[in-house]
C-alpha positions, 0 to 999 in steps of 0.5 A: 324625523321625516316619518314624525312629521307624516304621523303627525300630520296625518293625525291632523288630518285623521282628527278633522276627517273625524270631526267632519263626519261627526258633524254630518253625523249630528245632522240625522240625528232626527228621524224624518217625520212620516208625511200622512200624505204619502203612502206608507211605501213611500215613507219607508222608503224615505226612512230606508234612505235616512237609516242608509245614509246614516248607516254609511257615515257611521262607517266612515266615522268607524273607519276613521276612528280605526285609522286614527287609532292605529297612528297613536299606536305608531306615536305611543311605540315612538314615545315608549323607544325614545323613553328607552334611549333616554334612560339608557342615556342618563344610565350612561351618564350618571355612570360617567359622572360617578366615575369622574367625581370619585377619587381614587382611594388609598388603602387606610392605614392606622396612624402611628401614635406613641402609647399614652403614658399616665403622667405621675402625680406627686406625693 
């Protein structure tokens, strides 16, 4: 139970790390204009640094998405062992409830009755 409680708030926490990166992310989305009052080195420079940020938080969105993903492989084999046990649960069940609900069966026998006699008519 205590590990549930840790994969589910470590999900949380994964899901907001990755809308947090994904926000800054939002905010290079525009490329910085190049300035005709600077050189051409120095632009580049300003672009390189632009595409290096940009670059570093797609990583971290990249890396959280990896950590995000194993953790729902962790929550989805959980699901799939607790589907498991709760079949073999209802299987046990159903059988008890079969086994209390039947009644024990006596062998059929063909009752006796006396041979049909054609009764007589008068004449």
């Amino acid at each position: 139970m205590l590990t549930e409680i840790q994969v589910s708030n470590n999900m949380y926490y994964l899901k907001k790390q990755i809308d947090q990166i994904e926000s800054e992310l939002n905010e290079f989305v525009d490329l910085p204009a190049s300035l005709p009052e600077l050189v051409t080195s120095a632009n580049l420079l300003r672009l390189n640094e632009f595409l290096m940020k940009s670059d570093n938080k797609k990583t971290d969105l990249i890396s959280a998405y990896s950590k995000y993903s194993k953790t729902m492989e962790v929550l989805l084999l959980s699901v799939f062992e607790i589907q498991h046990e709760l079949k073999d649960i209802l299987k046990e069940q159903s059988s008890l409830i079969s086994s209390k609900t039947k009644p024990k069966t006596k062998p059929k026998t063909k009752p006796k009755t006396k041979p049909k006699t054609k009764p007589k008519t008068k004449k």
